[in-house]
N, CA and C of each residue as an Amber inpcrd file, in Angstrom:
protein
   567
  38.3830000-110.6600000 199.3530000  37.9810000-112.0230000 199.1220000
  36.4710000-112.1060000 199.2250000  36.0760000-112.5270000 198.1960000
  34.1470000-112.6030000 197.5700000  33.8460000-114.0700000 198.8000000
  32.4880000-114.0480000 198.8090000  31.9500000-114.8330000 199.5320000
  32.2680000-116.5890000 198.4970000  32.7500000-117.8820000 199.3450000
  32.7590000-118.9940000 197.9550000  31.4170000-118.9140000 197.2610000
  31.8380000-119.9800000 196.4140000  30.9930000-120.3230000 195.5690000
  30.4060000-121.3330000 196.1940000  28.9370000-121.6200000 195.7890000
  27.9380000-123.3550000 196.5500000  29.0610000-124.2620000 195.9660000
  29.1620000-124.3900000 194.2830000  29.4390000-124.7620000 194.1250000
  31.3790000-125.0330000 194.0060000  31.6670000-124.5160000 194.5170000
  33.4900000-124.6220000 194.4160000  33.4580000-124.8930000 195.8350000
  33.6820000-126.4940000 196.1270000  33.9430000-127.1750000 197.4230000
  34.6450000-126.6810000 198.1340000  35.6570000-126.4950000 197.4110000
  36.8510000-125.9020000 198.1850000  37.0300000-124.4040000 198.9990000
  36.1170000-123.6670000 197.8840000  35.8280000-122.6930000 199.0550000
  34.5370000-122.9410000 200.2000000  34.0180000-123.6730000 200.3620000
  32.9050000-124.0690000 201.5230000  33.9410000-124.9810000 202.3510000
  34.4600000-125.6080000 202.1510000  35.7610000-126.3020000 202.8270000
  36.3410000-125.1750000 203.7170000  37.2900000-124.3320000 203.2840000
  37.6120000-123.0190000 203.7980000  36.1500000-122.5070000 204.4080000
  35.0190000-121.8150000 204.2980000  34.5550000-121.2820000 205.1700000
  34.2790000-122.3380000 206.6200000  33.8540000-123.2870000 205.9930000
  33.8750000-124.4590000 207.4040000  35.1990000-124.5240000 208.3060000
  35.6740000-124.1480000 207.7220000  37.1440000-124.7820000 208.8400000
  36.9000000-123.2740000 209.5080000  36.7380000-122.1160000 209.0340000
  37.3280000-120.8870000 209.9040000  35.7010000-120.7720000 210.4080000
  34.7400000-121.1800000 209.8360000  33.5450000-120.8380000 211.0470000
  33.8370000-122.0720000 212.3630000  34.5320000-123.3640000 211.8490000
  35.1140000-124.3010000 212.7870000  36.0930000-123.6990000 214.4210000
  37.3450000-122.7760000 213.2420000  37.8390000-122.3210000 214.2800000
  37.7090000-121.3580000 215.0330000  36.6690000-119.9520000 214.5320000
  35.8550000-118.8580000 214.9480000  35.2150000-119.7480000 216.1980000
  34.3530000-120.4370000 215.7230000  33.8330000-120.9550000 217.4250000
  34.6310000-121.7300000 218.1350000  35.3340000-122.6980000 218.0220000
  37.2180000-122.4620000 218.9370000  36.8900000-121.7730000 219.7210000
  37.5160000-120.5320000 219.3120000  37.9170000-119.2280000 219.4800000
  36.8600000-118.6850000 220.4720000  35.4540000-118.7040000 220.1740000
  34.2470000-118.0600000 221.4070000  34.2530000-118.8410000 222.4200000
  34.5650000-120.2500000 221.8650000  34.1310000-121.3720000 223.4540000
  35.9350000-121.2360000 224.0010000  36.9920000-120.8870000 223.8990000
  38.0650000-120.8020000 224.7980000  37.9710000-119.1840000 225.1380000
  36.8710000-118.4330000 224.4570000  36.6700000-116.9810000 225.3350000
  36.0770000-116.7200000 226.3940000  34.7910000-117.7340000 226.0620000
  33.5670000-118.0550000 227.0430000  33.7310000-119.0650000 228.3650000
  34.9170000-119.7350000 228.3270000  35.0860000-120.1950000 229.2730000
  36.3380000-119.7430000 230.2960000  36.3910000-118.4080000 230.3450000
  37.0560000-117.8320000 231.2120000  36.5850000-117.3280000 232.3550000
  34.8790000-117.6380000 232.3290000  34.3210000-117.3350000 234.1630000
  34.7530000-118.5180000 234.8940000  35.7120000-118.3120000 236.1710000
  35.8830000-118.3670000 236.5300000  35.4490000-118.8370000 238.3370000
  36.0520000-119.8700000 238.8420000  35.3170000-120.3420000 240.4200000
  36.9480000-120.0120000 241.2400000  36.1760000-119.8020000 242.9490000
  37.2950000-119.9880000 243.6280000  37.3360000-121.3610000 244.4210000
  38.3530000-121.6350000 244.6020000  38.0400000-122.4530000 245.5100000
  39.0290000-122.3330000 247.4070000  38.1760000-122.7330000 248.2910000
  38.6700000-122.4060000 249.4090000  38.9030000-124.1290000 250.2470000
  39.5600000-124.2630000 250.9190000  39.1830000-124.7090000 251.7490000
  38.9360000-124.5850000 252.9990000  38.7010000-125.5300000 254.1110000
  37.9030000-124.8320000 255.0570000  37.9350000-126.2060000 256.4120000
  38.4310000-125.5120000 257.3280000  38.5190000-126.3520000 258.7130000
  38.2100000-126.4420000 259.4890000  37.6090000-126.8690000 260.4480000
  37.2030000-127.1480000 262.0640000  37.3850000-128.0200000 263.0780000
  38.0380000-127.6430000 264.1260000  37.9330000-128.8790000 265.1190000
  36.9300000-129.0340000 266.3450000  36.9860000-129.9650000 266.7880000
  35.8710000-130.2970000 268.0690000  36.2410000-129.3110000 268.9160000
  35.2690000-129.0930000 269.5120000  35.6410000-128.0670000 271.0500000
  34.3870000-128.7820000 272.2850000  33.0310000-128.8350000 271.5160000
  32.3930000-129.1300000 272.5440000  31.1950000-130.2360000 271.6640000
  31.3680000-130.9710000 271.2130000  30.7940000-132.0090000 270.2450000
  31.5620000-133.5310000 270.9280000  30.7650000-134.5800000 270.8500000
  30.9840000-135.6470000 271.4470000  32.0800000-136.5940000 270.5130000
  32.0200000-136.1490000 269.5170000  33.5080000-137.1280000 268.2780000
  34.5490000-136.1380000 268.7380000  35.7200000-136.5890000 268.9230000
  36.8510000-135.7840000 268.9000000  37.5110000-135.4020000 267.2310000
  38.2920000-134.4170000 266.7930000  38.9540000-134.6260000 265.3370000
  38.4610000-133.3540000 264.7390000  39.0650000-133.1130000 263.4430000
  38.9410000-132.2640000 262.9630000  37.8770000-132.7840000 261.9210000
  37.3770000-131.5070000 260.6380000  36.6090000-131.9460000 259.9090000
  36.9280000-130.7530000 258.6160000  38.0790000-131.2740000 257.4320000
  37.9590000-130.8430000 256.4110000  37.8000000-130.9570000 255.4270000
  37.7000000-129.8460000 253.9810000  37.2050000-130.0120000 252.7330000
  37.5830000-128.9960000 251.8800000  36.4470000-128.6390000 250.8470000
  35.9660000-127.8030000 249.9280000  35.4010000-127.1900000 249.5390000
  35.0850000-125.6940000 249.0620000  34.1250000-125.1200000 248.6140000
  34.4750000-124.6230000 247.4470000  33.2810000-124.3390000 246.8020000
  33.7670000-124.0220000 245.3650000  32.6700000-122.7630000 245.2860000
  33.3030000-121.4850000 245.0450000  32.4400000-120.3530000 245.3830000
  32.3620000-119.4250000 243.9640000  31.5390000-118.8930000 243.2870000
  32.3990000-117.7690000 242.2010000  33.7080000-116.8010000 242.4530000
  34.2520000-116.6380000 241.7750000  35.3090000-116.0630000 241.5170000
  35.0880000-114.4400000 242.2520000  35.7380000-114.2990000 242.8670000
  35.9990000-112.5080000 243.2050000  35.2590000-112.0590000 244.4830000
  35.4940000-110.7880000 244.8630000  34.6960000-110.1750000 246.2140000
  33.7330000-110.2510000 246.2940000  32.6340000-110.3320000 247.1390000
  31.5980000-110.1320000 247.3920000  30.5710000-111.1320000 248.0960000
  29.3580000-111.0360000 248.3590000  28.3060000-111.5560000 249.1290000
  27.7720000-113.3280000 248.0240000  28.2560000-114.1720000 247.7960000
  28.0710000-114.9450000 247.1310000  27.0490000-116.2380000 247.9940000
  26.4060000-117.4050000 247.0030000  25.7050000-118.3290000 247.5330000
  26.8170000-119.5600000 246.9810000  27.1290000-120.5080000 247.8620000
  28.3480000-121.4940000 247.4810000  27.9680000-122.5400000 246.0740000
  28.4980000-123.1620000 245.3450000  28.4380000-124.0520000 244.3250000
  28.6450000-125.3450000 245.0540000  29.0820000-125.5470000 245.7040000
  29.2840000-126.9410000 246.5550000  30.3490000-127.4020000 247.6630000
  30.2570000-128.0010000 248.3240000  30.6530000-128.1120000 249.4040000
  31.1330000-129.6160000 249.4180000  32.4360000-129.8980000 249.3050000
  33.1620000-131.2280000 249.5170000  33.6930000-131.5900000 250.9760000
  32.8570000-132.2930000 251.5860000  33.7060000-133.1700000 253.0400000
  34.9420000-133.9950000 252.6830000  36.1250000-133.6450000 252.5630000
  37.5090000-134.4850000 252.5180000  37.8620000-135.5360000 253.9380000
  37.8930000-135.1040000 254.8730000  38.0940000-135.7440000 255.8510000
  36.9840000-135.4080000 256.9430000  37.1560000-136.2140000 257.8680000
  36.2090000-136.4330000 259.1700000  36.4570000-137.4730000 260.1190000
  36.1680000-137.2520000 261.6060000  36.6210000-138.5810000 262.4620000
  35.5990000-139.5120000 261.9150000  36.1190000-140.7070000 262.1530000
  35.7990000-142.0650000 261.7040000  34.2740000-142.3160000 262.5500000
  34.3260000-141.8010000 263.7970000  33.0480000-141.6090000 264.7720000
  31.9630000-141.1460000 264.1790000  32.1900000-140.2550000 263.2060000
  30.8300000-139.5570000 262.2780000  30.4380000-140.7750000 261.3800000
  30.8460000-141.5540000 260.7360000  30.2690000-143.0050000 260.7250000
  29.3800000-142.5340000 259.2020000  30.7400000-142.2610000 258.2230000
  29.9030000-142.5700000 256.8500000  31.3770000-142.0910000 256.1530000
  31.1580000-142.9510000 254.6390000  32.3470000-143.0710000 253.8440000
  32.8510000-141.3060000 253.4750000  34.1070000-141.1290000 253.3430000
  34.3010000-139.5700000 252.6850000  35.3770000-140.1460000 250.8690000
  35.4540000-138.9030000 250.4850000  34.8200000-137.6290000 250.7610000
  33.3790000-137.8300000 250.2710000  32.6300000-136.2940000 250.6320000
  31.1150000-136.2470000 250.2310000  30.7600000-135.1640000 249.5740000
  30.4040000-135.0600000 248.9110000  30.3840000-133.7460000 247.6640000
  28.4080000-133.4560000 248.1230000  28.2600000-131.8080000 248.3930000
  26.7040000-131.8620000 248.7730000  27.0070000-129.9240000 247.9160000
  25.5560000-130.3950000 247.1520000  25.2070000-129.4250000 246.4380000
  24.0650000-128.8450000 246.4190000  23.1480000-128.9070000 247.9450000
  21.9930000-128.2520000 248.0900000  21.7390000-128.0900000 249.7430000
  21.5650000-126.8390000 249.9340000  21.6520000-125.9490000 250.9710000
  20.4450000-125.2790000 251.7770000  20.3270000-125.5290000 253.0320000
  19.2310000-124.6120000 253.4620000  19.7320000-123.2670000 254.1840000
  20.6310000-122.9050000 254.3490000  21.1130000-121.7460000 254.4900000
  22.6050000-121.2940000 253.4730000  22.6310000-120.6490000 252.2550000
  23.9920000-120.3880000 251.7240000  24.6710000-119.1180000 251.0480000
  25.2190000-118.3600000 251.9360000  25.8910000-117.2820000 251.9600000
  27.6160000-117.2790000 252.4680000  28.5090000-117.0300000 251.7150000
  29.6320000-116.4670000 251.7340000  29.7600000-115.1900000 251.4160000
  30.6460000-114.7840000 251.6580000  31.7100000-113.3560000 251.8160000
  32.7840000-113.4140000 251.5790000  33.1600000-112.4100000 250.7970000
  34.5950000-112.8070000 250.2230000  35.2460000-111.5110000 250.1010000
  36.3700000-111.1440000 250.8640000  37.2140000-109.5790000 250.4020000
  38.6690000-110.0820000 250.3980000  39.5090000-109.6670000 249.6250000
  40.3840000-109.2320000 249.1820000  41.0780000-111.0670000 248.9110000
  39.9100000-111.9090000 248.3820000  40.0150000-113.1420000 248.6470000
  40.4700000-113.7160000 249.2200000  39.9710000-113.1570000 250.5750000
  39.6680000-114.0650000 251.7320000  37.8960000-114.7300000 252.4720000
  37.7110000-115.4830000 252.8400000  36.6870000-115.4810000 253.6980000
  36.4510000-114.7350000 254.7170000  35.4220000-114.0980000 254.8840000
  35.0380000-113.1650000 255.9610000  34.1060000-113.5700000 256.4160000
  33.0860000-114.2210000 256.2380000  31.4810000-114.6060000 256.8370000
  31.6210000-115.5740000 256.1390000  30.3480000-116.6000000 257.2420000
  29.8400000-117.3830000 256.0040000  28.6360000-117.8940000 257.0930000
  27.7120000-118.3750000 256.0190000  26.5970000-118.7840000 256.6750000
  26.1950000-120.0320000 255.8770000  26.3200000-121.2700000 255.9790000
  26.3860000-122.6390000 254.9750000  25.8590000-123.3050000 255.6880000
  24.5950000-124.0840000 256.1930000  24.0690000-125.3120000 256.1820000
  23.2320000-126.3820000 255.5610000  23.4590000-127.6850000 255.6960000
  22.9140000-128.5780000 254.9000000  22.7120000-129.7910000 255.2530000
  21.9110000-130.4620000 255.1310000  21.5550000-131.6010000 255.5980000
  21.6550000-132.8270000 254.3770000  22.0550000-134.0160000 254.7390000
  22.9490000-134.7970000 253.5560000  22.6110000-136.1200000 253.9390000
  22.7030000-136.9840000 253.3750000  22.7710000-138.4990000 253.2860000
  21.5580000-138.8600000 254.3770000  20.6350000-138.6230000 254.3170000
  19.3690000-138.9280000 255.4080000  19.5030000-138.5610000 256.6490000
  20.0890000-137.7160000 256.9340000  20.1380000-137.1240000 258.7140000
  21.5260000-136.7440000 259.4290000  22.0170000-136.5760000 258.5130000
  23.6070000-135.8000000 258.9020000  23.3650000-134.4240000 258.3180000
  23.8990000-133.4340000 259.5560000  24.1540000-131.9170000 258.9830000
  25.4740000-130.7800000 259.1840000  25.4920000-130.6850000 258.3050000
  27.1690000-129.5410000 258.2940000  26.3070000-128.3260000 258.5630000
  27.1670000-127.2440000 259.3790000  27.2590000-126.2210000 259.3200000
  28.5170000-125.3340000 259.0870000  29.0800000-124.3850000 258.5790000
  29.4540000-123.6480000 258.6790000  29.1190000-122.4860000 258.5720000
  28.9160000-121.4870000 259.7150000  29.1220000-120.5830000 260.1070000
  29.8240000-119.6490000 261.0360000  29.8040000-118.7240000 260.3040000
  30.4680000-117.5380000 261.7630000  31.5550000-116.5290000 260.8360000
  31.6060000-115.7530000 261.5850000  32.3950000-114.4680000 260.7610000
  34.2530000-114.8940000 260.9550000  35.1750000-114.4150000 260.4950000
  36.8140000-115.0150000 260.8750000  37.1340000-114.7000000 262.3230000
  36.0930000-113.5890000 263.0510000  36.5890000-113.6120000 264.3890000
  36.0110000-115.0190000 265.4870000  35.1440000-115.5900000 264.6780000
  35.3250000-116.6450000 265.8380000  33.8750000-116.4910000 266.3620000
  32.6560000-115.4290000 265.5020000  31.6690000-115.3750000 266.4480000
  30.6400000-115.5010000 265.3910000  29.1890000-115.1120000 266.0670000
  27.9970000-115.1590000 265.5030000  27.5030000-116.5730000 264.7630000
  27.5570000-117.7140000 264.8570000  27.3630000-119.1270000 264.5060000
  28.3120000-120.2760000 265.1970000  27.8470000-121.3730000 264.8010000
  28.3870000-122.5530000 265.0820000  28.8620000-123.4920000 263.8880000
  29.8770000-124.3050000 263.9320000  30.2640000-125.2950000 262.7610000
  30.2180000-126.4990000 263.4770000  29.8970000-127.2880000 262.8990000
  29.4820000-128.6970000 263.1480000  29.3210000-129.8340000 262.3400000
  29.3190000-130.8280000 262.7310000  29.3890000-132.1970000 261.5230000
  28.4340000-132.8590000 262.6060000  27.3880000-133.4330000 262.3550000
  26.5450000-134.0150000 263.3670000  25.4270000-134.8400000 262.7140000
  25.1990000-136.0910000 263.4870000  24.4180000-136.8890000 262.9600000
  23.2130000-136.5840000 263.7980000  21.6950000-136.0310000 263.0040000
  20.5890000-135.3160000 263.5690000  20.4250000-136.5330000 264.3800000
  19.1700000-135.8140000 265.3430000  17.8970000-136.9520000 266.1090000
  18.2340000-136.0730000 267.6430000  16.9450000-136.2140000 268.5070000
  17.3780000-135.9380000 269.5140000  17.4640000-134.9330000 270.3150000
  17.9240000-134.6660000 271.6720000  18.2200000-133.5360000 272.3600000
  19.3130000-132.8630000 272.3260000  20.3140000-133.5620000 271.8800000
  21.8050000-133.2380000 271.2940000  21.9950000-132.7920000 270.0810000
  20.7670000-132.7170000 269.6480000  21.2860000-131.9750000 267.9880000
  22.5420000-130.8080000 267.8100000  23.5190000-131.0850000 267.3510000
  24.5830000-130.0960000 267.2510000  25.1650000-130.7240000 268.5500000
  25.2450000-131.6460000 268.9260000  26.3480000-132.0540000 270.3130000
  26.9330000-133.3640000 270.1030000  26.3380000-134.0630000 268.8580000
  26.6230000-135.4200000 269.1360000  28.0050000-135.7560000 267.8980000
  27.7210000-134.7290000 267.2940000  29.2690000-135.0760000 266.0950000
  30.4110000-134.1800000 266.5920000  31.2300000-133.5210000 265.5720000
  32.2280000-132.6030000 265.7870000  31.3010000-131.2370000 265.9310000
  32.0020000-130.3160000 266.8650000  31.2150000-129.1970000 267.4090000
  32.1000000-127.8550000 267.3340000  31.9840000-126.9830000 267.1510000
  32.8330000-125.7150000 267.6180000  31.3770000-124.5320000 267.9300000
  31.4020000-124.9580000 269.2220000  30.2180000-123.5540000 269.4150000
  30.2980000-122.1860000 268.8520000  31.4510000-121.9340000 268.9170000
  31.5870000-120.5170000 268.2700000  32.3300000-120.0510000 266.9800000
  32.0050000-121.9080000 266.5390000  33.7310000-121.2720000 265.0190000
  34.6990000-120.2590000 265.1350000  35.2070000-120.7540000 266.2810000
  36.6530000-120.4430000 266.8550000  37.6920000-120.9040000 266.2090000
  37.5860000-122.5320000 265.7200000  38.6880000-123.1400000 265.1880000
  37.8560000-123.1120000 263.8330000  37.2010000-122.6140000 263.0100000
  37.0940000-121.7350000 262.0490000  37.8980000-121.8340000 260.8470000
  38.5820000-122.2480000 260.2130000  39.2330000-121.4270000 258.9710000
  39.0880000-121.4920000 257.4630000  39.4520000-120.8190000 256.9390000
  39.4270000-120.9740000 255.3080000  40.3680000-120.7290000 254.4760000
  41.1410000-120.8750000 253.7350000  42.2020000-120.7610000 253.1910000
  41.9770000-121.1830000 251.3500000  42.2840000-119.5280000 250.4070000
  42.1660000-120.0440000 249.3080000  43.0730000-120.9660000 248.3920000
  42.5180000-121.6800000 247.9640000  43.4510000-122.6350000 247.0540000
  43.5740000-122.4350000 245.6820000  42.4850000-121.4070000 245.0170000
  42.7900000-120.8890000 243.4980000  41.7170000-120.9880000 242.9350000
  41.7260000-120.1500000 241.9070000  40.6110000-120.3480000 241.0840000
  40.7400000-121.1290000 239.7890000  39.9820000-121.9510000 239.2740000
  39.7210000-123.1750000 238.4800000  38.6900000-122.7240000 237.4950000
  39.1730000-122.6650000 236.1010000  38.4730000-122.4370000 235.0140000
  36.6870000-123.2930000 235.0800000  35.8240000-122.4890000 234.5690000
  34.5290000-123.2940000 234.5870000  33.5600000-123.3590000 233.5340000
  33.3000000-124.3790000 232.8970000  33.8450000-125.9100000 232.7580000
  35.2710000-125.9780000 232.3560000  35.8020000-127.0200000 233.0310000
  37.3700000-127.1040000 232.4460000  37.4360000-127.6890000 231.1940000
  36.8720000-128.1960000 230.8960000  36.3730000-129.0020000 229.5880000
  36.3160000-128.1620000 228.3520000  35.5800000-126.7590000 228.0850000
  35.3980000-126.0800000 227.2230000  37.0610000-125.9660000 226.3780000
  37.7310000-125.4720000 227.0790000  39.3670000-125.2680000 226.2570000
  38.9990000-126.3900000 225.4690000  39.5500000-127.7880000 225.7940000
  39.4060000-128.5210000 225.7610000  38.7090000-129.3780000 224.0580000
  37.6120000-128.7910000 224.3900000  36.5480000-129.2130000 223.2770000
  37.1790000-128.7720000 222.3260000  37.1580000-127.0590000 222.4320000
  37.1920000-125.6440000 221.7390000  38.3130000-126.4460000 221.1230000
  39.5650000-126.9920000 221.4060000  40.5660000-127.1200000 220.6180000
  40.1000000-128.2530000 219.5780000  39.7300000-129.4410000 220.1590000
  39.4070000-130.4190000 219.4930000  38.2900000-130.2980000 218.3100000
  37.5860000-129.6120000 218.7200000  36.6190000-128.7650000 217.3530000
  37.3910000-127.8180000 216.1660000  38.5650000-127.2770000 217.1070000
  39.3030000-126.6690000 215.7980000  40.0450000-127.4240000 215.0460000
  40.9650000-128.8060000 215.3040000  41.5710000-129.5330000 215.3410000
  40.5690000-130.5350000 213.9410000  39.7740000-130.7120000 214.5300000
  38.7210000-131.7860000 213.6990000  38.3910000-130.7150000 212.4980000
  37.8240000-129.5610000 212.6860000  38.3020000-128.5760000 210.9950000
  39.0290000-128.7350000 210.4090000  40.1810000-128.7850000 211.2690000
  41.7890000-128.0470000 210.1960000  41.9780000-129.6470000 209.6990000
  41.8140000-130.6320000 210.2790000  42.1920000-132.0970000 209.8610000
  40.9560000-132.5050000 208.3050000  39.6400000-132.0110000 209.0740000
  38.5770000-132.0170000 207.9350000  39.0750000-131.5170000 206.1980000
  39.8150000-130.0220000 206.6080000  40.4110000-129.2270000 205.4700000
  41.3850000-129.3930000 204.7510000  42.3190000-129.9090000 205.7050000
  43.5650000-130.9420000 204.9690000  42.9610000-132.3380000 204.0210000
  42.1530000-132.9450000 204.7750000  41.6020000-134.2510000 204.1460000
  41.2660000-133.5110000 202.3630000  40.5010000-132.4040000 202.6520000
  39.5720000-132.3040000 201.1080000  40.9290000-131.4710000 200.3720000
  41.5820000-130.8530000 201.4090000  42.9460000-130.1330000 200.2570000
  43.1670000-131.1430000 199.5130000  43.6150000-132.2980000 200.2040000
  44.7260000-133.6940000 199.8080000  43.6820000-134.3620000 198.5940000
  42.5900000-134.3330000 198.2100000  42.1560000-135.2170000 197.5520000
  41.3100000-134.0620000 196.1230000
């Protein structure tokens, strides 16, 4: 099959629809990188709010030494004294670890909404950092929200990995869709 003609519509019709569905085809290829997502728990041990404090992380996909994509607060005691959930996407400390997709380390802090700061850290045994939900100021910094001195009560648990952008399929079809409908239209007439 020869390249169409400029002029024979119908074959430029046909190449449009399959260069239509060719890129389909790259954007539902290209959107197979992939995120994990974990979630992640702590309770008070030595912090002045009593309660637990959980959420979300959204990390790349697979083993290794990663920096997090974002960090969702789902719940929190009512004592920490601001609406949830809270979605925070900029970090002054952000390192995860990830083997056999699990959490193994993590080192995550951030400071959010004018003077509140999360931490999570500490390795799964329970040591080397602190996790916390705490509203800054003070001599109590790290004492006055939810506390776990040693991210003892610690955990993470994966929940799956989630196509990224979810949207691309999505498009990709509707772009092929809007061809093949385009191609029918000029068949029909």
């Amino acid at each position: 099959m020869g390249m169409p003609d400029k002029n024979n519509k119908k074959g430029w019709t046909m190449k449009k629809m399959i260069l239509g569905l060719a890129t389909a085809a790259l954007l539902v290829a290209t959107s197979a990188a992939n995120a994990a997502t974990f979630s992640f728990s702590f309770s008070n041990e030595n912090g002045l709010v009593s309660g637990d404090v959980t959420g979300l992380i959204l990390t790349p996909d697979g083993d290794g030494t990663f920096a997090i994509n974002s960090l969702t607060i789902q719940t929190a005691p009512a004592g920490i004294g601001f609406g949830l959930p809270v979605v925070i996407n900029s970090f002054f400390q952000n390192s995860i670890t990830v083997a056999g997709g699990n959490v193994t380390d993590s080192s995550i802090t951030s400071l959010f909404l004018g003077g509140t700061a999360i931490s999570l850290a500490g390795d799964t045994g329970g040591v080397n950092g602190a996790s916390f939900l705490d509203l800054l100021g003070g001599a109590n910094f790290g004492a006055t929200g939810v506390r776990d001195a040693d991210s003892s009560t610690l955990t993470f648990a994966a929940v799956g990995a989630v196509p990224l952008p979810a949207a691309l399929p999505l498009m990709a079809a509707g772009f092929g869709l809007f061809g093949l409908m385009g191609w029918r239209r000029k068949k029909a007439a």
